[in-house]
C-alpha positions as CSV (number, residue, x, y, z in Angstrom):
1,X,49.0,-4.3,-59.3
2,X,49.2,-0.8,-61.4
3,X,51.9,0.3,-62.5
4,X,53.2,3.7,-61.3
5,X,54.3,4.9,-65.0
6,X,50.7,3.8,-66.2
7,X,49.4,5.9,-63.2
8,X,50.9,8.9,-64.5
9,X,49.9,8.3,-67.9
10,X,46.2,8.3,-66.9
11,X,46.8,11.4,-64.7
12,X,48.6,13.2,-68.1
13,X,45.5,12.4,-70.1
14,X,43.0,13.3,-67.7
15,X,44.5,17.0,-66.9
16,X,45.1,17.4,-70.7
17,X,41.1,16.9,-71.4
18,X,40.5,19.4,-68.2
19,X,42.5,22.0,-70.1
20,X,41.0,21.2,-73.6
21,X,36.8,21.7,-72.0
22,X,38.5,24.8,-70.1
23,X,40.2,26.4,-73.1
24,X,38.0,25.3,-75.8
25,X,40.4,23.6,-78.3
26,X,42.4,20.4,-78.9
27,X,46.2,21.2,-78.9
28,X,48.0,18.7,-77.1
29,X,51.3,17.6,-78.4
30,X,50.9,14.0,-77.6
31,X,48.2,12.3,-80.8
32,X,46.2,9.9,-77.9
33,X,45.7,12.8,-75.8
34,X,44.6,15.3,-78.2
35,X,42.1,12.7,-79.3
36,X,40.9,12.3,-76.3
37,X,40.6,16.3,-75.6
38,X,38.5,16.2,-79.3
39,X,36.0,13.6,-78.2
40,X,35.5,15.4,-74.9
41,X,34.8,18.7,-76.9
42,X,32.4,16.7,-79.2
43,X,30.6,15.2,-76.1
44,X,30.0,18.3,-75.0
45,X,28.8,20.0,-78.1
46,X,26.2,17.0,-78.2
47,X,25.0,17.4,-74.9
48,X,21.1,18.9,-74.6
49,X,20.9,22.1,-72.8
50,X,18.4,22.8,-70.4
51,X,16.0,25.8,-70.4
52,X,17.5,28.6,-68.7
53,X,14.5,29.2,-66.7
54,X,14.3,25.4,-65.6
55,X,18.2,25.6,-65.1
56,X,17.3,28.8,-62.8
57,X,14.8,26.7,-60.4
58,X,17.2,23.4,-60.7
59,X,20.0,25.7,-59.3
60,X,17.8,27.2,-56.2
61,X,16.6,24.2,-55.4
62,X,19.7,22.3,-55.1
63,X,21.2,25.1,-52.9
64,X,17.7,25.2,-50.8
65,X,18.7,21.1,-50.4
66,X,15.9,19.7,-52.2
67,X,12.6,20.8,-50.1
68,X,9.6,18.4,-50.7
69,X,6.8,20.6,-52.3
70,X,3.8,21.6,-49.8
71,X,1.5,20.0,-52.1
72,X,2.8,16.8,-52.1
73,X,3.5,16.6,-48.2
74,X,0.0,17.8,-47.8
75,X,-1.4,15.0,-49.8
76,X,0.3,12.3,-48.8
77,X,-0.6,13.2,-45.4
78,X,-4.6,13.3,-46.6
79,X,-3.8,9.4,-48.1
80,X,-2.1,8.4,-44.8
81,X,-5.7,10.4,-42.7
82,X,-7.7,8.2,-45.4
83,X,-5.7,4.9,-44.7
84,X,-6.2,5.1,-41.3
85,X,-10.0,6.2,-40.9
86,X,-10.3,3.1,-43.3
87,X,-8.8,0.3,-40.9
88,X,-10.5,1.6,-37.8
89,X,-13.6,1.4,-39.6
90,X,-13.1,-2.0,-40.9
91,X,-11.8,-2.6,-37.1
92,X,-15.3,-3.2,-35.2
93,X,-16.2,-5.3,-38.3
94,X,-13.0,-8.0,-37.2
95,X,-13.3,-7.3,-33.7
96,X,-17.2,-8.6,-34.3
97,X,-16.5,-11.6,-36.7
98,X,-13.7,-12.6,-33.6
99,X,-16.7,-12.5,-31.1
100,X,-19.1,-14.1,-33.3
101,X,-18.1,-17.6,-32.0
102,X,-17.9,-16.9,-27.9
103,X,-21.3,-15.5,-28.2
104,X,-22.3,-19.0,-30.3
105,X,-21.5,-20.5,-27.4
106,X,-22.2,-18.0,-24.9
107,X,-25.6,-16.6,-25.1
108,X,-26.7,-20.4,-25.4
109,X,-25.6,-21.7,-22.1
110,X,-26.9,-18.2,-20.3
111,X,-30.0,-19.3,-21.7
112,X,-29.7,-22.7,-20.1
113,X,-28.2,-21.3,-16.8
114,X,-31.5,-18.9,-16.6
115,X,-33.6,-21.6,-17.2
116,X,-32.1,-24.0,-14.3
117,X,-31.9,-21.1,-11.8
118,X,-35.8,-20.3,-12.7
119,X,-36.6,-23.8,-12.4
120,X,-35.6,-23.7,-9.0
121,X,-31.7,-24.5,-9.3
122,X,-29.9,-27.8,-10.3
123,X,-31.0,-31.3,-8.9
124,X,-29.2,-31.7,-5.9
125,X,-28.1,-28.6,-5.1
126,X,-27.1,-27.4,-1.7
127,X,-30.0,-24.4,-1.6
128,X,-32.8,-27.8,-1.9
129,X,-33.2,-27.3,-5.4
130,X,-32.9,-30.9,-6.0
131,X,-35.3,-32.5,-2.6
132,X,-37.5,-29.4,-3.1
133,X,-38.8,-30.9,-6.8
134,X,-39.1,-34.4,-5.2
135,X,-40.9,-32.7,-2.7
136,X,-42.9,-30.7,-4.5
137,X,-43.8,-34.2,-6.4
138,X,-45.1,-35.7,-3.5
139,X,-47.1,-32.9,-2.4
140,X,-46.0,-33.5,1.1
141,X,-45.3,-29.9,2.2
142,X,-46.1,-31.0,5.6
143,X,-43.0,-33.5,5.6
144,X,-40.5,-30.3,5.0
145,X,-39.9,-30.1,9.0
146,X,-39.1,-33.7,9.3
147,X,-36.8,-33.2,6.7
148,X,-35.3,-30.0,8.6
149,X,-35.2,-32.3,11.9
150,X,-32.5,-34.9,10.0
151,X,-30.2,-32.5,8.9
152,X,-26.4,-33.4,10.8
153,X,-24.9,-31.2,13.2
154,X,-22.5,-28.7,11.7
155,X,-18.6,-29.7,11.4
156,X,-17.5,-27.2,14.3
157,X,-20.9,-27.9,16.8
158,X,-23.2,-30.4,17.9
159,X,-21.7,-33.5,19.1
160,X,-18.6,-31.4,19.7
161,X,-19.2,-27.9,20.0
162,X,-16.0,-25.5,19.9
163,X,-14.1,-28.0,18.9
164,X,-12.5,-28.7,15.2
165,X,-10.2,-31.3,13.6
166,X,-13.1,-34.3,15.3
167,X,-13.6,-37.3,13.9
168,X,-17.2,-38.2,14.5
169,X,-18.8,-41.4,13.2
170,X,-22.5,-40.6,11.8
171,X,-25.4,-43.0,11.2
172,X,-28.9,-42.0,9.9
173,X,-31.7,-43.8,10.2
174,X,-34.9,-42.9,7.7
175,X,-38.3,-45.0,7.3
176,X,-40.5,-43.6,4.2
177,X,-44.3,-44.7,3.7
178,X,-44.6,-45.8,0.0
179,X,-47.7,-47.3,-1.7
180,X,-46.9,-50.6,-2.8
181,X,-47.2,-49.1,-6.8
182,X,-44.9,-46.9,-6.5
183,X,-42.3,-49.2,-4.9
184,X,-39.7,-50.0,-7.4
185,X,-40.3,-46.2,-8.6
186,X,-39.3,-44.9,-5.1
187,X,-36.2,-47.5,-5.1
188,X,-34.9,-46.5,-8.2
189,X,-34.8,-42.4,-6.9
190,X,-33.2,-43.5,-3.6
191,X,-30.4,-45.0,-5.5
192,X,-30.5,-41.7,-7.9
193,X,-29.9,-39.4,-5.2
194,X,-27.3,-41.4,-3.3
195,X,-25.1,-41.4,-6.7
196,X,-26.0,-37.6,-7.7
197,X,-24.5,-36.5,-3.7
198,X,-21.4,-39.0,-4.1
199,X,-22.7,-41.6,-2.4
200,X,-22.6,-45.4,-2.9
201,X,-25.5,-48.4,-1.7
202,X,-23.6,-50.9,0.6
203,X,-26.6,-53.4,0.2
204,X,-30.4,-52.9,-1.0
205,X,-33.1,-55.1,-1.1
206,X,-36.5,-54.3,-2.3
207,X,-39.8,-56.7,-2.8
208,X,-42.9,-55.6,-4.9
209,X,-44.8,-58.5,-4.1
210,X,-48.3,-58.2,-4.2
211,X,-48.7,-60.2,-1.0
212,X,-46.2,-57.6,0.9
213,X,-43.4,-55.5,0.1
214,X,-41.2,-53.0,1.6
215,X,-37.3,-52.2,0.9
216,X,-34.1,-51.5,2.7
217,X,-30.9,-49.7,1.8
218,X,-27.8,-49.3,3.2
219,X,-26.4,-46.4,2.0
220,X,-23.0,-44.3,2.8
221,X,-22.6,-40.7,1.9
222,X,-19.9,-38.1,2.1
223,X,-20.8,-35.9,5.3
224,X,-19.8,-32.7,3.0
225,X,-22.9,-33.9,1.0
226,X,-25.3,-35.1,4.2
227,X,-27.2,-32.2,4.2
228,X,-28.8,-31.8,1.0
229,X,-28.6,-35.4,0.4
230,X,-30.8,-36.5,3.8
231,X,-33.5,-33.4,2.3
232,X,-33.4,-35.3,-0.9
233,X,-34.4,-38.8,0.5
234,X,-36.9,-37.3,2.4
235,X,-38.2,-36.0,-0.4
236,X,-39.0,-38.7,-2.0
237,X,-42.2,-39.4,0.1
238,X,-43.8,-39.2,3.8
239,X,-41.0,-39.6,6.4
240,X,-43.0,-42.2,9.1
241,X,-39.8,-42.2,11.4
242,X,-36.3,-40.8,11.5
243,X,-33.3,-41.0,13.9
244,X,-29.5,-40.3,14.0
245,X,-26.7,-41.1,15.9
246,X,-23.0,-39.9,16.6
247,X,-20.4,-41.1,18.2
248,X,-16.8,-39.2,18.9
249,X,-14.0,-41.5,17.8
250,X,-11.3,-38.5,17.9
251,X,-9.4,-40.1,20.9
252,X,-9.4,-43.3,18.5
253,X,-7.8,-41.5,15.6
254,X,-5.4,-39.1,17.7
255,X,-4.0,-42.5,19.5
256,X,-3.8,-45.0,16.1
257,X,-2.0,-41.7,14.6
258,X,0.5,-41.6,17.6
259,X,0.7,-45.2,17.6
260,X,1.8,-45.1,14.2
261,X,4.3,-42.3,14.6
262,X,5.9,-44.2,17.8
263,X,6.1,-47.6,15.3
264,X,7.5,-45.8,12.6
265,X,10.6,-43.7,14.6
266,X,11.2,-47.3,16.1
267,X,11.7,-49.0,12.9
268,X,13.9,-46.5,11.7
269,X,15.9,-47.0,14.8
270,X,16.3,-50.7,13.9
271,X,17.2,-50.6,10.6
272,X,20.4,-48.5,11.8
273,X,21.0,-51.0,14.8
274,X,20.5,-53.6,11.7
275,X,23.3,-51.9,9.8
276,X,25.6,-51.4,12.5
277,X,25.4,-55.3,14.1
278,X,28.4,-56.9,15.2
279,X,27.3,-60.4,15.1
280,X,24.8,-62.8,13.2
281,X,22.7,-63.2,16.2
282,X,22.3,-59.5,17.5
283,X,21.3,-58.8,13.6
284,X,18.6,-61.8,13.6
285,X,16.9,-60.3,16.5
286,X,17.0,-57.2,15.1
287,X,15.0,-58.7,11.9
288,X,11.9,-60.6,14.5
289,X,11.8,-57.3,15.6
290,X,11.4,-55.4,12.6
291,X,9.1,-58.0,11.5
292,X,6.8,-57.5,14.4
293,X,7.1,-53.5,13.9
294,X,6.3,-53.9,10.4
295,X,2.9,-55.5,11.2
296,X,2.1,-53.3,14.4
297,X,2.7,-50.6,11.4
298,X,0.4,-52.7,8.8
299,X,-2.3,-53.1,11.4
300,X,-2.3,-49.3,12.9
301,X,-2.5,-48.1,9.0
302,X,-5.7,-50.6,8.1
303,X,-7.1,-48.8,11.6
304,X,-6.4,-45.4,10.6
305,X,-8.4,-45.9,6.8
306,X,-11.1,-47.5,8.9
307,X,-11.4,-44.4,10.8
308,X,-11.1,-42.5,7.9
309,X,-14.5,-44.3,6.1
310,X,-16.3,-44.1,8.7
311,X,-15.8,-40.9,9.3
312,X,-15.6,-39.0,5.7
313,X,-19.1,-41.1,5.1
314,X,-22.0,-41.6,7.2
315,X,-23.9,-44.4,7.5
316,X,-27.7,-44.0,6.3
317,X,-29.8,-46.7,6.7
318,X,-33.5,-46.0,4.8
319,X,-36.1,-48.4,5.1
320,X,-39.3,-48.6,2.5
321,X,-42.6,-49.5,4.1
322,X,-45.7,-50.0,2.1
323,X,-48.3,-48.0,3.1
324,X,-51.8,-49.3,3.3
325,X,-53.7,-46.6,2.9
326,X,-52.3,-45.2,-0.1
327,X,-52.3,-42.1,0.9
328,X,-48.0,-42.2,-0.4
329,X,-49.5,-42.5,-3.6
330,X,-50.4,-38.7,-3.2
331,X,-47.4,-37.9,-1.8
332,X,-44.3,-40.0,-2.8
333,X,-44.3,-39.1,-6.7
334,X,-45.9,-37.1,-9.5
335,X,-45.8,-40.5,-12.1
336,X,-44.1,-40.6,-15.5
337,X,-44.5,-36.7,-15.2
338,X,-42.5,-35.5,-12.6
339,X,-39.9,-38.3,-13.5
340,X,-39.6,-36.7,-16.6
341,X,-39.0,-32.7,-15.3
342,X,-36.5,-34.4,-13.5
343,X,-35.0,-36.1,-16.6
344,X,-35.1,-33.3,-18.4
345,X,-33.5,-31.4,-15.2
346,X,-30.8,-33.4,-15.5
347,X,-30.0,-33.5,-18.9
348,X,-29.9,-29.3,-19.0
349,X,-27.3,-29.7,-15.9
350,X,-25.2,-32.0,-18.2
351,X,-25.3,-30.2,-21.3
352,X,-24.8,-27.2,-19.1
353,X,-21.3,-28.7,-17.6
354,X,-20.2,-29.4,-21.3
355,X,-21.1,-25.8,-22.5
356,X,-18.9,-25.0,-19.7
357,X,-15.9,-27.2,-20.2
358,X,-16.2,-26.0,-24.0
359,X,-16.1,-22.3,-23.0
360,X,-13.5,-22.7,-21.1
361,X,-10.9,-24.0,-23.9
362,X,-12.9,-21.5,-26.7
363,X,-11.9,-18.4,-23.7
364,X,-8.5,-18.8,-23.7
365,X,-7.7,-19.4,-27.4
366,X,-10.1,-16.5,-27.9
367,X,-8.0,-14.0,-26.1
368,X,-4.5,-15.4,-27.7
369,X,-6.2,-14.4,-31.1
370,X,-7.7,-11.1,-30.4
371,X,-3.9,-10.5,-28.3
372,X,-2.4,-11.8,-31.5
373,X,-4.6,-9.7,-33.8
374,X,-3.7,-6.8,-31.5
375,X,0.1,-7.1,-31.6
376,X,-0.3,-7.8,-35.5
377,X,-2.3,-4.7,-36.2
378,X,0.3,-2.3,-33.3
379,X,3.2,-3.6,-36.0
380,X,1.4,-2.6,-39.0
381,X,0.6,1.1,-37.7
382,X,4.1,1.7,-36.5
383,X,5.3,0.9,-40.1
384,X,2.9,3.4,-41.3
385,X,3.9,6.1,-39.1
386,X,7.8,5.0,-39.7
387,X,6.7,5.2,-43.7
388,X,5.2,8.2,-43.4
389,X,8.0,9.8,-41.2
């Protein structure tokens, strides 16, 4: 802590150099404070002195507050013109380089989607793509209203008209003419289109005997794919016979569903007899009868799946006969050729479906750069302008 006399002291010494630098001369009584009054007169004997004419502008600037000169304003606005025309030029450059890589991937699988769509669209598509190449293969343009003739009754019409929400159980029947050459050929695509619609075989059998032959599959197919996938099998070579059947098992599935509803809400009214039973036997007769609830329950829920596969897939049955006078051979295939557009078909669908896939993970992180890039180079420009301000 200071002193108060030392205060003082400093305050004596202090006014006595102010007098000495006003008056011009050291005559202080006291020796320390008359040196110090000499070596602030020597100070300011030593001290350069400015040019008068420099002092002059010194003095009118500091009372005009310092103005920045217009030169310099003006040129440090031309640097911060140049700066910017200089990263909006180098900007479509970046913009560009970011772009480079979605139209790597891009401009490729347009290529490929061009290509498909010229070719008459993807194998098994709903517009026919698919059964019009087999057709086209087997030359048998005349077979294309048979084809027409198999195609199932729409959701909401046909065996039900004006009605929705109907459980209808399908079956197809579909007898091909197939020279005994192109047997296991013809085989082979039947099982190829049933997988490409969803499908699955149930059974198959085919012989390629030289004594006889023939082949029978039985197939099941989603009826959102029945359509295209019915043109597709008839496709594959002269149809000699075709049926289909339907039947309306609604009432079946409305009645197993209430069934069901009735069995459960009964159940849950014995499990709170069960917990409120007053003696042991009341509670065991409770239990026989949730055990026999339980497999009305069981049984009613293995009924309603059955329902459910035989209705979400129809039942096509399609037999392979030989035919003797080898007019299929015309018909039913194009050899190794056609095999192979189809091939090939199929492989530009696939790659297709990965381009895809890879586009749509390359998409997104594409526009978090370019946003990111964005928000980076809105930060830099309002530190600019801030600078500059």
């Amino acid at each position: 802590m200071t002193h108060p006399e030392d205060i003082a002291t400093v305050e004596r010494q202090l006014a006595a150099v102010e007098s000495a630098l006003a008056g011009g001369e050291a005559v202080h009584e006291d020796p320390v404070a008359r040196e110090l009054q000499e070596l602030a007169l020597q100070l300011r004997a030593d001290s350069p002195q400015a040019d008068p004419a420099f002092a002059e502008q010194l003095r009118a600037r500091v009372e005009a507050g310092f103005p920045a000169p217009a030169e310099s304003a003006r040129a440090r606005q031309d640097a911060a013109l140049e700066r910017l025309a200089a990263s909006a030029r180098r900007a479509p450059s970046r913009f560009g380089k970011l772009l480079l890589p979605v139209a790597g991937v891009g401009v490729p699988l347009l290529l490929i989607v061009v290509v498909i769509f010229a070719a008459g669209g993807p194998p098994g598509s709903n517009g026919g793509g698919g059964g019009g190449g087999d057709e086209a293969a087997s030359g048998g343009g005349s077979e294309a209203p048979s084809a027409a003739a198999l195609e199932p009754p729409a959701r909401d019409g046909g065996f039900v008209p004006r009605q929705r929400n109907r459980r209808i159980e399908r079956s197809f029947t579909l007898e091909l003419g197939v020279p005994l050459d192109d047997m296991a050929r013809v085989a082979d695509r039947v099982t190829a289109v049933t997988s490409r619609h969803g499908g699955f075989v149930l059974s198959s059998s085919v012989d390629t005997g030289e004594d006889g032959g023939g082949g029978d599959f039985s197939l099941r197919i989603p009826t959102g794919q029945l359509r295209p996938a019915l043109r597709d099998l008839a496709g594959l070579a002269p149809v000699i016979r075709q049926s289909q059947e339907g039947r309306d098992v609604t009432r079946d599935h409305v009645t197993a569903q209430d069934r069901l509803r009735a069995a459960r809400a009964e159940r849950r009214s014995l499990l709170r007899r069960l917990e409120a039973a007053a003696t042991d036997e009341e509670a065991e007769a409770i239990r026989r009868r949730l055990e026999l609830v339980g497999g009305e329950i069981n049984g009613l829920r293995s009924q309603l799946r059955d329902l459910r596969l035989r209705t979400d897939y129809a039942v096509v049955t399609v037999s392979l006969l030989v035919d003797e006078d080898g007019q299929g051979g015309a018909s039913g295939g194009g050899g190794p050729f056609d095999d192979a557009v189809d091939d090939a078909g199929d492989l530009l669908v696939g790659f297709a479906g990965v381009l895809i896939r890879v586009l749509a993970l390359a998409l997104p992180l594409g526009a978090i750069a370019l946003a990111a890039w964005l928000a980076a180079r809105g930060v830099r420009r309002r530190r600019r302008e801030s600078a500059l301000a």
